[in-house]
LUMKOL-591161 format. One line per 2 residues: number of its first residue (from 0); their letters; for each residue x, y, z negated of N, C-alpha, C, CB. Coordinates in steps of 0.05 Angstrom, whole numbers. Glycine has a CB too. Layout:
residues N
NUM	A	X:Y:Z:X:Y:Z:X:Y:Z:X:Y:Z; ...
This chain:
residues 321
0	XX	16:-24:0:0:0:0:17:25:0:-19:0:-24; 37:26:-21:58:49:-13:70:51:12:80:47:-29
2	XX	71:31:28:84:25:54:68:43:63:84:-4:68; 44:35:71:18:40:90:18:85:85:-22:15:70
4	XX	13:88:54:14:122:54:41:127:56:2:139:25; 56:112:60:82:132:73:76:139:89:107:124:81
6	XX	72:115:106:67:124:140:37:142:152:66:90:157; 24:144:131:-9:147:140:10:185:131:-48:123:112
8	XX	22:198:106:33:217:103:51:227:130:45:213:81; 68:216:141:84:222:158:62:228:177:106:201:164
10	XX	49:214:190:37:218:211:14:251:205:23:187:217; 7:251:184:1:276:184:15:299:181:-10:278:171
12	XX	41:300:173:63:314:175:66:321:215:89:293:158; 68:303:219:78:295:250:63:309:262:76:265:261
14	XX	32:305:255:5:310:275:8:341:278:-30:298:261; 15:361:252:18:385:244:37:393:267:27:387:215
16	XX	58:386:263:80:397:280:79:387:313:108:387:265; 66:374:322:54:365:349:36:384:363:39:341:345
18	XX	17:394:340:-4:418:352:7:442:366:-20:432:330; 5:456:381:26:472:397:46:468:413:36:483:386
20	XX	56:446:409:74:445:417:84:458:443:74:427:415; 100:444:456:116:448:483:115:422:491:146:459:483
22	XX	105:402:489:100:372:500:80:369:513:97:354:482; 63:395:517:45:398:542:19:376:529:64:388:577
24	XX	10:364:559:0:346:560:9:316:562:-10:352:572; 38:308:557:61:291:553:38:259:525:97:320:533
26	XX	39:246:532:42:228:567:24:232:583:41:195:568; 22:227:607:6:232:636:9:200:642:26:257:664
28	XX	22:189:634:15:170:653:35:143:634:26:182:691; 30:112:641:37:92:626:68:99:624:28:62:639
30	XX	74:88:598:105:89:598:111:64:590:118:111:578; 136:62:600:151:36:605:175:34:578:166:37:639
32	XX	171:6:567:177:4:548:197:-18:547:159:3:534; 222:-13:554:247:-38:559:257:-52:538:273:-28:571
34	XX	242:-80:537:258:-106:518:287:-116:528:239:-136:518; 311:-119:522:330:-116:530:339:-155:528:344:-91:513
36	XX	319:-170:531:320:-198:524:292:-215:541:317:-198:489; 303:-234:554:286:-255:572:253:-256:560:302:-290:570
38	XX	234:-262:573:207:-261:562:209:-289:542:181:-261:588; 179:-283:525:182:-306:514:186:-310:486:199:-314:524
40	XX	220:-290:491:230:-293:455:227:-267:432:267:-297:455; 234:-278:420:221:-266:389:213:-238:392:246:-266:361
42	XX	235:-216:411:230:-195:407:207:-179:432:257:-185:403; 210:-196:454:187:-188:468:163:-200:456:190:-196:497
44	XX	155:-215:441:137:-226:431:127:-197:407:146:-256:419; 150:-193:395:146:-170:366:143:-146:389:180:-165:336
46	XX	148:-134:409:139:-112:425:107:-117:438:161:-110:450; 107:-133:435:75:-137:444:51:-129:428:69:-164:447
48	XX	66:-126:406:42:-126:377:41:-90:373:58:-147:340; 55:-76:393:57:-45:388:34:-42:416:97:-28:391
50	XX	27:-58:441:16:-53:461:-14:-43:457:19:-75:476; -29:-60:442:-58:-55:435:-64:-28:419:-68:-79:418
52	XX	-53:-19:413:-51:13:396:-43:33:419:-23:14:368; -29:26:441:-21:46:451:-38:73:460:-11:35:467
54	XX	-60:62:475:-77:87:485:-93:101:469:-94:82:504; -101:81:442:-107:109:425:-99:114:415:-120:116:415
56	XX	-69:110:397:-48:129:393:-27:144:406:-38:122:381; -26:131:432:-3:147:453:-18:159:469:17:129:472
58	XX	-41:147:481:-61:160:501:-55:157:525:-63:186:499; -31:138:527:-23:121:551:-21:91:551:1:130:557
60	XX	-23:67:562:-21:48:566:23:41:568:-45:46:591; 24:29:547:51:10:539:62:-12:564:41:-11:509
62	XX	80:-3:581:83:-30:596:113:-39:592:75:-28:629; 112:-59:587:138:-72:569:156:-93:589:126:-92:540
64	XX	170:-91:598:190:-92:617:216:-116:612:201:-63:619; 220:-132:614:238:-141:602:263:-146:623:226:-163:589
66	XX	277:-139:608:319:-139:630:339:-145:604:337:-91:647; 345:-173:607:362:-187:591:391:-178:604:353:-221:590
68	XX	401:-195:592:435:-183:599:462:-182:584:434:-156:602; 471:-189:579:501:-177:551:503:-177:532:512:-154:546
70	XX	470:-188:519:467:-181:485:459:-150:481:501:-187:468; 434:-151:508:408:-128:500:423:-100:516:404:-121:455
72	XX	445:-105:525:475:-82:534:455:-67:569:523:-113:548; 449:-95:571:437:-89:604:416:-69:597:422:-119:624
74	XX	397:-77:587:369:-60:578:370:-37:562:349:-76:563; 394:-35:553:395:-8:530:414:12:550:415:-17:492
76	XX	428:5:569:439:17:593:410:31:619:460:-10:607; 400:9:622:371:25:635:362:42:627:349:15:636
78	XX	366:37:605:340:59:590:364:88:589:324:44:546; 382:90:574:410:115:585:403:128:610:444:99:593
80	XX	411:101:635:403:123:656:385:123:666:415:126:674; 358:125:647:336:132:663:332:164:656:309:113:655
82	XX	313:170:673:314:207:672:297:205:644:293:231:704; 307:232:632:305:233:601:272:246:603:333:257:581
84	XX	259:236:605:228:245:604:202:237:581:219:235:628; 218:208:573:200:203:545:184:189:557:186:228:528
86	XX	183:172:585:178:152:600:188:130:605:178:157:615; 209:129:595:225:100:590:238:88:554:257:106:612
88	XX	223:72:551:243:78:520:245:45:517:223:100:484; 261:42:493:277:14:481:268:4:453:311:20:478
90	XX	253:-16:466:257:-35:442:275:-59:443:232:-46:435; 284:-54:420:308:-75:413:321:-70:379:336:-68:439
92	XX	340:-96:376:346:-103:354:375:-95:347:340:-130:353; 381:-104:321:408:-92:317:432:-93:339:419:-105:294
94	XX	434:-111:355:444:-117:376:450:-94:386:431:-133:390; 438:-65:386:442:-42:405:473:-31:395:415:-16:403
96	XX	472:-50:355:499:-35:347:518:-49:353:502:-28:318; 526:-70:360:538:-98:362:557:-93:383:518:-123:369
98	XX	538:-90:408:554:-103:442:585:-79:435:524:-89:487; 574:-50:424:600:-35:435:628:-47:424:599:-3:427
100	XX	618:-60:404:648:-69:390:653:-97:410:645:-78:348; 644:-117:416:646:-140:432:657:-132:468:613:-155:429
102	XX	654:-108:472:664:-105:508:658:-81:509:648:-122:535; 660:-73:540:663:-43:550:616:-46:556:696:-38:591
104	XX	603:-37:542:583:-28:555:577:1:565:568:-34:541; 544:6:574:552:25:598:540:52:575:532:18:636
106	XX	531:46:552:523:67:532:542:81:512:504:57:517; 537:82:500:541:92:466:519:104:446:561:113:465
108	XX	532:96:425:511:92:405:492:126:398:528:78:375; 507:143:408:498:170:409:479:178:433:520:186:410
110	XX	482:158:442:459:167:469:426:165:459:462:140:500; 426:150:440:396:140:427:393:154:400:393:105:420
112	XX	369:166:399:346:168:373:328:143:364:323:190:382; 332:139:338:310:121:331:287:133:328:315:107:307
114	XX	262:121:342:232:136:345:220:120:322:213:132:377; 218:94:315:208:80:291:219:50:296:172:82:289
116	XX	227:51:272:237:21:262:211:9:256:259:19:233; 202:-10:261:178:-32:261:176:-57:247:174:-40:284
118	XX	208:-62:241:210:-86:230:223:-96:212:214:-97:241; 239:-118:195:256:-126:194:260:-152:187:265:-113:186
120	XX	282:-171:200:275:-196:208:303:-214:200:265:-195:239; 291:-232:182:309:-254:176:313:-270:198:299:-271:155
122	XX	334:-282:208:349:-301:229:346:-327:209:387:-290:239; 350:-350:227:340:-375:221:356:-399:240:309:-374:226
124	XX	370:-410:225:378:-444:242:366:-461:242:397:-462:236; 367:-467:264:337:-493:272:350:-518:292:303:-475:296
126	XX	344:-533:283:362:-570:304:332:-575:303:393:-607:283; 334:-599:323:311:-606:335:300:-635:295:323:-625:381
128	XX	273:-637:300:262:-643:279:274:-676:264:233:-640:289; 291:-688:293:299:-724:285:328:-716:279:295:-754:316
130	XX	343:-688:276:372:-687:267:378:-699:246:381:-665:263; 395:-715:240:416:-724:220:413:-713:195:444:-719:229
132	XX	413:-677:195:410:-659:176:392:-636:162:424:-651:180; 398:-639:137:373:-634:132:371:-599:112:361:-663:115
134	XX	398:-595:111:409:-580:94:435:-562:111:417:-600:69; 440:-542:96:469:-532:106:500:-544:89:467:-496:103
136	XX	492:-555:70:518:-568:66:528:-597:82:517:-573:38; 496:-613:91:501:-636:105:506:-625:140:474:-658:99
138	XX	500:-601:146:512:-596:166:531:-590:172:505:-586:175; 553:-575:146:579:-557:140:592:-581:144:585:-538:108
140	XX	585:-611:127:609:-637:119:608:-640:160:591:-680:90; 586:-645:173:581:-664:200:602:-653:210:553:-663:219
142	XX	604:-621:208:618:-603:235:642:-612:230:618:-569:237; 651:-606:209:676:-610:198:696:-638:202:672:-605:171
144	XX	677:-663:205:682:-683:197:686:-693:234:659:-695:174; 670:-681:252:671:-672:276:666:-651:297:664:-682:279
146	XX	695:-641:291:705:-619:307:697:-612:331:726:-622:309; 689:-593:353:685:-584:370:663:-599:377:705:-582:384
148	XX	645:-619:363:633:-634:377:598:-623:372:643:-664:368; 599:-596:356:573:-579:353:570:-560:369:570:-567:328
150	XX	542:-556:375:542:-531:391:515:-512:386:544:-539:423; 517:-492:395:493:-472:382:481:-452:405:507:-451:355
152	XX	463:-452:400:451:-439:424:446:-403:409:416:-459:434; 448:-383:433:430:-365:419:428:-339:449:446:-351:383
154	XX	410:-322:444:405:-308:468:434:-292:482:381:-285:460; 447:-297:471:470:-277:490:492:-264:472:454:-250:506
156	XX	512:-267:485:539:-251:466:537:-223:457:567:-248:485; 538:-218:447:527:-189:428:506:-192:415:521:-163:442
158	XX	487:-212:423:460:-202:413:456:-206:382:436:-219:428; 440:-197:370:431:-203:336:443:-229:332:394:-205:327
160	XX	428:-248:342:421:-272:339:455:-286:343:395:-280:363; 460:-287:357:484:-283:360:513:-281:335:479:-262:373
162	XX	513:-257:327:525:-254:316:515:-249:284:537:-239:330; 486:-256:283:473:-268:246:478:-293:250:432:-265:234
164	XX	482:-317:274:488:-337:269:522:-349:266:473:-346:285; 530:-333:283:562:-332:271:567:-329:249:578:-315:278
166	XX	548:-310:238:554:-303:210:557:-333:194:528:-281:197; 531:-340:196:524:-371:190:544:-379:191:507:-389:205
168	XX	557:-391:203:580:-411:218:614:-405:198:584:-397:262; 609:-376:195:631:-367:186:628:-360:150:638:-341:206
170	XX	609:-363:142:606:-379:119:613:-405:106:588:-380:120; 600:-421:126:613:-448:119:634:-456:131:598:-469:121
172	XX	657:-435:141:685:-447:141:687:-455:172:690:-475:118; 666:-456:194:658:-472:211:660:-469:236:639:-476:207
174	XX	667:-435:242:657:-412:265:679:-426:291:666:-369:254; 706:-441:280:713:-448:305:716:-474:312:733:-437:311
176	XX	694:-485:302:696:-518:306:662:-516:319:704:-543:269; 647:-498:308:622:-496:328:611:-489:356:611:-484:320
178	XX	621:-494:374:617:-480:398:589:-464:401:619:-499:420; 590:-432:404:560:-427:414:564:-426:439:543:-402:404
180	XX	537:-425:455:528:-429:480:504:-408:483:520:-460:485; 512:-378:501:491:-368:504:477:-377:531:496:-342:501
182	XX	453:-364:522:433:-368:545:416:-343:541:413:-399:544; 402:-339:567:387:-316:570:361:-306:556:383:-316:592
184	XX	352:-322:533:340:-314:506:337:-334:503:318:-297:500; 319:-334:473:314:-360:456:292:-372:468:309:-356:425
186	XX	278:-369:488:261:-389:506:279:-413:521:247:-371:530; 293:-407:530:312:-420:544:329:-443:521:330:-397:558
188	XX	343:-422:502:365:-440:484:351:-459:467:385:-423:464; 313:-452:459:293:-469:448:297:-490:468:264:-457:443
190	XX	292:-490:483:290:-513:507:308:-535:511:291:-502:532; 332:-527:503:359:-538:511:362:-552:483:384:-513:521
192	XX	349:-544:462:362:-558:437:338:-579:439:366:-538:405; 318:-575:443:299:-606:444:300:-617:474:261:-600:435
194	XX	317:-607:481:328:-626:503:353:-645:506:332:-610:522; 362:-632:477:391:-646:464:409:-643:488:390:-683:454
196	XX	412:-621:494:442:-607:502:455:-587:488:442:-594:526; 438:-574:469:455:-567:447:439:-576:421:463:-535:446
198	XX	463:-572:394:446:-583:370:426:-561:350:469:-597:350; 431:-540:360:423:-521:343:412:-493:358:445:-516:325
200	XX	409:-472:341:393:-449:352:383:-435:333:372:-456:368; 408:-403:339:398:-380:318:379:-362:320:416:-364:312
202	XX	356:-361:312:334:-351:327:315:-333:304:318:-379:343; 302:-323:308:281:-314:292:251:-333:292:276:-285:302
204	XX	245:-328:265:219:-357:266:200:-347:283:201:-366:236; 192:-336:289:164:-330:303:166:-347:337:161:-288:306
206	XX	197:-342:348:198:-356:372:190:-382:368:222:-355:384; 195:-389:341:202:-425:344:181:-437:326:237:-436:331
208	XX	161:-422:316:143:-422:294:124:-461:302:118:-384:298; 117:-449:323:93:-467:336:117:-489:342:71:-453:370
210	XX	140:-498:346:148:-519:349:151:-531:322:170:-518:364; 152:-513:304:162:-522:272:141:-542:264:163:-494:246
212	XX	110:-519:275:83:-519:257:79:-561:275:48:-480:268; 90:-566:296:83:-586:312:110:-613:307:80:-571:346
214	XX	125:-598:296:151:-616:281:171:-627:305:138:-647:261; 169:-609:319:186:-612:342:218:-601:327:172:-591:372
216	XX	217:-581:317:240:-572:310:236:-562:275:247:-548:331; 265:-563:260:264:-565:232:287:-540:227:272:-598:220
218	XX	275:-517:203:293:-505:206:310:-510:169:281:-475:220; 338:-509:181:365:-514:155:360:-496:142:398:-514:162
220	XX	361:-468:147:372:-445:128:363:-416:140:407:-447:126; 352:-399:119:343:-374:127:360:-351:117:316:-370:119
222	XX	374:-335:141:396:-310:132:398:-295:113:398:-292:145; 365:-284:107:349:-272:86:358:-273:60:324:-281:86
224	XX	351:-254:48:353:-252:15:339:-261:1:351:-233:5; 307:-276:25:289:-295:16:278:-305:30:274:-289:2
226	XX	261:-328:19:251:-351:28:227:-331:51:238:-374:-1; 224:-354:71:198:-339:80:179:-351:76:196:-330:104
228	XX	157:-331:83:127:-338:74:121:-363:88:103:-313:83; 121:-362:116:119:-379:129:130:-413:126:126:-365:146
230	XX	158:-407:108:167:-430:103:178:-434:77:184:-435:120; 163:-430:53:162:-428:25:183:-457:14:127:-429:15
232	XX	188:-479:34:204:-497:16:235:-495:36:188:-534:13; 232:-480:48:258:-480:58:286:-466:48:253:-472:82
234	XX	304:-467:42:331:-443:18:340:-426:43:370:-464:-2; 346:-403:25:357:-388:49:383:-400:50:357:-354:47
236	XX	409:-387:63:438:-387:69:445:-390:34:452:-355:89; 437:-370:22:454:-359:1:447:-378:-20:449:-328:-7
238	XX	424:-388:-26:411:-406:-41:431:-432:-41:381:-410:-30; 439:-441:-15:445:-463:-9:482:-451:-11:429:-475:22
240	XX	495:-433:-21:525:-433:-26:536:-421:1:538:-464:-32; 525:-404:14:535:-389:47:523:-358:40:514:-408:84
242	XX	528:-343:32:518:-314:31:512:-303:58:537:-295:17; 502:-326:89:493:-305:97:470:-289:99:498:-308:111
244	XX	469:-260:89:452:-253:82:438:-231:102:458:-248:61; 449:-223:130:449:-207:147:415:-204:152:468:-218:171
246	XX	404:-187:162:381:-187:171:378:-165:200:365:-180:146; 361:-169:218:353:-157:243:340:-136:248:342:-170:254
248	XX	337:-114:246:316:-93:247:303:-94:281:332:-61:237; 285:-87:282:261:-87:306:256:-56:308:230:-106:298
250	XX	250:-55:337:245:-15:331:242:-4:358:277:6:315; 235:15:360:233:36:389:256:57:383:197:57:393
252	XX	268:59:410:294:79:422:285:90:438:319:68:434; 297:118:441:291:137:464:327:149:466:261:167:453
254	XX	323:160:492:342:180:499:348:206:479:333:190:525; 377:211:469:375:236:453:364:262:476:408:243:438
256	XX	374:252:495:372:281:523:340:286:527:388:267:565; 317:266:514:291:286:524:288:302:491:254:262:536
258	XX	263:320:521:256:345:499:246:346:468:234:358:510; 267:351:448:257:350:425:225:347:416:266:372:416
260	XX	207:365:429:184:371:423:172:341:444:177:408:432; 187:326:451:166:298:465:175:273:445:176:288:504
262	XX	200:271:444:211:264:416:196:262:392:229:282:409; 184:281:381:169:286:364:141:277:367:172:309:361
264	XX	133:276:388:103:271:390:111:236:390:82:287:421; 124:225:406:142:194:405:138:185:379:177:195:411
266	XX	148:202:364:152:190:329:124:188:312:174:214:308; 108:212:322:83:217:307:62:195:320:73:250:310
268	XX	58:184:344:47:170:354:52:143:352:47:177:373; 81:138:351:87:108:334:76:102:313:111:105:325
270	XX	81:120:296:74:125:264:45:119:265:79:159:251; 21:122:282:-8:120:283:-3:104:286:-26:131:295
272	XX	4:74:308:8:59:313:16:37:295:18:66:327; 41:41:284:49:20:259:40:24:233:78:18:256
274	XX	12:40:231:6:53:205:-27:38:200:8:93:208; -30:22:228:-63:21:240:-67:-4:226:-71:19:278
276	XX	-86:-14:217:-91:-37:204:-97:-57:222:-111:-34:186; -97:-55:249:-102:-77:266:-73:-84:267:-117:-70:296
278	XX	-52:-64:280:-20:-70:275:-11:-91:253:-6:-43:264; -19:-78:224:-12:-100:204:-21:-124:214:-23:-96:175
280	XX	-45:-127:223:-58:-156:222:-50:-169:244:-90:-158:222; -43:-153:261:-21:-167:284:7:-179:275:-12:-144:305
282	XX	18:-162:257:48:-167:252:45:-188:230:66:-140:244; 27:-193:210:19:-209:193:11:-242:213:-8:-192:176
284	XX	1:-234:231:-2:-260:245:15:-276:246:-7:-260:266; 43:-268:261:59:-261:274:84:-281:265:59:-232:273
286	XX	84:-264:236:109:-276:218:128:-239:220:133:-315:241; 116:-229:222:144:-200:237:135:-181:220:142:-184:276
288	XX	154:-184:188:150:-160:168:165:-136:179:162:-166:136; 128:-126:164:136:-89:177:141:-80:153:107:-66:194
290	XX	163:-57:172:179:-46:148:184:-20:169:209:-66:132; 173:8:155:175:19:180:202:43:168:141:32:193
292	XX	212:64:186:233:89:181:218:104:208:275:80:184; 225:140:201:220:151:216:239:155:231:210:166:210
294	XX	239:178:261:271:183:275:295:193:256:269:209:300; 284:207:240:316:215:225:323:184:213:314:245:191
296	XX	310:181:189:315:151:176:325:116:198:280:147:160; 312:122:214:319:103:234:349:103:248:299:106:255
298	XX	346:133:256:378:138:273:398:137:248:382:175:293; 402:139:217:416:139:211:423:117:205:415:152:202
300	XX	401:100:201:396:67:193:418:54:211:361:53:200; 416:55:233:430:51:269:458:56:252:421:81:303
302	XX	461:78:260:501:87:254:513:79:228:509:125:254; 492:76:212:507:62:189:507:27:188:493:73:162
304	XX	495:12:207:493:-3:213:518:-8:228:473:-5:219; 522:0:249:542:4:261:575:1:253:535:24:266
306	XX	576:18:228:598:7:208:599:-16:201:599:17:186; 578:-23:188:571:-48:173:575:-71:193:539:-48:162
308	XX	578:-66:226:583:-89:243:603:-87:248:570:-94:264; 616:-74:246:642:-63:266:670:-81:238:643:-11:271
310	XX	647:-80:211:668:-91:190:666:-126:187:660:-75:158; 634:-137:200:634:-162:196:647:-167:223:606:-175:188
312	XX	638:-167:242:653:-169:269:686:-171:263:645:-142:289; 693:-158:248:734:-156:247:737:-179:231:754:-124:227
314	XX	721:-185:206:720:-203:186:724:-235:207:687:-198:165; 706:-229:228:710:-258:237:721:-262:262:686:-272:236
316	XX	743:-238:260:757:-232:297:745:-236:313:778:-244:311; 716:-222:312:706:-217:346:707:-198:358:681:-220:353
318	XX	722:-178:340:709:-154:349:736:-144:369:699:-132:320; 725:-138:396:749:-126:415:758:-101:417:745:-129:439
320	X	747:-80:395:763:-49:396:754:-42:372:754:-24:420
């Protein structure tokens, strides 16, 4: 409930400073909303749940676009060079802070405002449901006991998933006896692990929910600081002797280069949006705790994040600058 009058406050704050503006009649027309990850997985799934709110809080129709790529690098580059109009914007996950330390991408982290953080999301290891293991210590002894002979799936080099599951790996002592194997989201790397070409898969539950709920797939260990709702007997990382405790934020990006005053209506119109009680009951469906920040709180959330990767990334020599 405090959640809910934060945001129900902000947005009247917002609505105030919107009246007059210089944002005209801004939007005119649908705006395009770039997931930076293959359809399917966790986070085009969590962008979908912002679509049904759109026209009567944006007053335009949400069309959500998806361009995978580099670990989210490709789609957070579209959105850069698209013309700064408040017509193109980014949803995506921590991953936007990640890729620059892992290679040369075509952004930087100053090119983006956070418009609203939407989420935040525990990562999850999951082997298919007849694995050997049942725990993360009986998976720490297997790897160990056979070298190079594990492998892990996850959407792409840079991405969240990615590097919360390294994290994993590099907990239990393990990160270079595990091979990961990206693939072009967790639709795909789901596929491949109950296809037993790889043994595992760092993912967020909501992608993999309905295989769990059908016992196709079993998940070891949750990144989180806690158990989830969804899976009340399962330990997180830390429970089980692995502190990894990393978590994913979910959220809308815009260009710093459009007009302050469209910017602003962006943030105030989100804010109606993730504040709406149909939203909750979407994201409550879902498995996808909302947890929301405005643009200041969001963009700072980002760059201090940013540190915070740039120090686990060195911790486990991935990081290339």
């Amino acid at each position: 409930m405090a959640l809910c009058a934060a945001v129900v406050g902000l947005v009247l704050h917002l609505g105030v400073l919107a009246v007059g503006s210089d944002a005209g009649e801004f939007p005119t027309k649908p705006i395009e909303m770039v997931v930076p990850y293959a359809p399917g997985g966790g986070t085009h799934i969590a962008a979908e749940i912002l679509v049904p709110g759109a026209e009567q809080f944006l007053g335009q129709p949400l069309q959500i676009t998806t361009k995978p790529g580099a670990g989210g690098a490709v789609g957070a580059t579209y959105v850069v060079k698209s013309k700064a109009d408040g017509y193109t914007l980014l949803y995506t996950t921590l991953s936007l802070a990640i890729a620059p330390y892992l290679g040369k991408v075509g952004y930087d982290l100053n090119d983006f405002m956070g418009i609203a953080q939407c989420s935040d999301v525990a990562s999850v290891i999951a082997v298919k449901a007849d694995s050997p293991w049942n725990n993360a210590k009986e998976l720490q002894e297997w790897i160990k006991k056979n070298p190079e002979q594990f492998s892990w799936a996850h959407p792409g080099v840079g991405s969240s998933l990615h590097i919360l599951g390294a994290n994993v790996f590099h907990q239990m002592g393990v990160l270079k006896d595990a091979k990961d194997v990206p693939f072009k989201g967790t639709a795909p790397g789901t596929a491949a692990v109950l296809g037993g070409h790889v043994q595992a898969i760092s993912t967020f539950l909501p992608a993999i929910l309905e295989n769990v709920k059908a016992n196709e797939l079993k998940v070891i260990g949750v990144c989180g600081a806690e158990r989830l709702p969804e899976l009340p007997d399962v330990p997180t990382f830390a429970e089980q002797g692995f502190p990894a405790m990393s978590t994913s934020w979910r959220g809308v990006f815009a260009s710093k280069n459009i007009p302050p005053e469209i910017l602003k209506k962006l943030e105030a119109s989100f804010a109606e949006i993730i504040a709406s009680p149909a939203y909750k009951e979407r994201s409550d469906k879902l498995g996808e705790p909302l947890v929301y920040k405005n643009m200041e709180d969001f963009t700072a959330l980002l760059n201090r994040d940013s540190e915070a990767m740039k120090t686990l990334l060195e911790s486990m020599g991935l990081a290339q600058k």
